[in-house]
N, C-alpha and C positions, 0 to 999 in steps of 0.2 A: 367435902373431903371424901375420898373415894376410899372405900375399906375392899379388899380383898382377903377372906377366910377361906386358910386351907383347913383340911380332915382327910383321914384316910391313913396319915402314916402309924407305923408301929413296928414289930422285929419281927422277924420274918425268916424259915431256914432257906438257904439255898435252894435254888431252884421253884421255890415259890411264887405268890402272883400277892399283889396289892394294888387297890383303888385312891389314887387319888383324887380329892375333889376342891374347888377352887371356888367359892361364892362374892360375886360381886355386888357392891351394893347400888351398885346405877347398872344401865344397861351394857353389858358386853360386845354390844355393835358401836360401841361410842370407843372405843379401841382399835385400834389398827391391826395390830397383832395380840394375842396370849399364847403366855408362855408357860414351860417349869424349866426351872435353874437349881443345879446343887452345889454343896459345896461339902465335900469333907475337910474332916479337922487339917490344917496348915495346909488348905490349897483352897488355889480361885475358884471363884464361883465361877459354874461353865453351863451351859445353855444346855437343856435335854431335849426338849420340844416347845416347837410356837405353831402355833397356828393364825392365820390371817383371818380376815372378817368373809373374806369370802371362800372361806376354807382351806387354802392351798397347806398343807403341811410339811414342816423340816425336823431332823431328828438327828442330835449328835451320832456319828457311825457306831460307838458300842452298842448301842439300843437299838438301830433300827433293827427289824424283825419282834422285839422281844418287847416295846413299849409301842402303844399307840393315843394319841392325841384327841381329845373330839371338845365341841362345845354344843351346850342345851341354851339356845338363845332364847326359850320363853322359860328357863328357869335364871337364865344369867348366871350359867356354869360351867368351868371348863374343867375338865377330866385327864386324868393320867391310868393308865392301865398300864399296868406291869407285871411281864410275864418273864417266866424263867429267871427270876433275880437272881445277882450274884453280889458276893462279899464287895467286890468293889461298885457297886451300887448304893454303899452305905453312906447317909451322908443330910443335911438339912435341903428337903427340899422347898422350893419357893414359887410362888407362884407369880407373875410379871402383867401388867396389864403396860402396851405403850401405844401413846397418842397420836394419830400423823403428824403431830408436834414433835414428837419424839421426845414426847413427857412418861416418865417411867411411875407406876403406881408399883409397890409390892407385900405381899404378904408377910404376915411373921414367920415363917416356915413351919415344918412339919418333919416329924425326923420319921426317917427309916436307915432300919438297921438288918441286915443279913448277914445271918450267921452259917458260918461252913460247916 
């Protein structure tokens, strides 16, 4: 069974920065892509960043500039950096491991909260 633990989130004012962090418990090259996905309260969960195995990066258009994506494959970790946060960045984030099977693993999420 494959665990995926996030850390990092917590409240945060406007305009502020946070680290998220995403630990997997098998190797992170055994993934096709990792992801982070949020969701605020009564809305879908929508895609913030993935990253492929061989690093190509995507980033929903709010965030590019302002969030960027990485992975530590000799610690088996993918990372969220987040800069310049805004209120409407408040929300459960999630961390996504999927298989070239297009088998979805996910974390229990991590809240972040920004306050105006």
């Amino acid at each position: 069974q494959v665990q995926l633990v996030e850390s990092g989130g917590g409240l945060v004012q406007a305009g502020g920065s946070l680290r998220l962090s995403c630990a997997a418990s098998r190797s992170i090259n055994s993934f096709y892509t990792m992801g982070w996905y949020r969701q605020a309260p009564g809305k879908q969960r929508e895609m913030v960043a993935t990253i492929t195995s061989a690093g190509a990066t995507t980033y929903e258009d709010s965030v590019k500039g302002r969030f960027t994506i990485s992975r530590d494959n000799t610690k088996n970790t993918v990372n969220l950096q987040m800069n310049s946060l805004k209120p409407d960045d408040t929300g459960g984030y999630y961390c996504n491991g999927r298989t070239v099977g297009f088998i979805n693993y996910w974390g229990q999420g991590t809240q972040v909260t920004v306050s105006s």
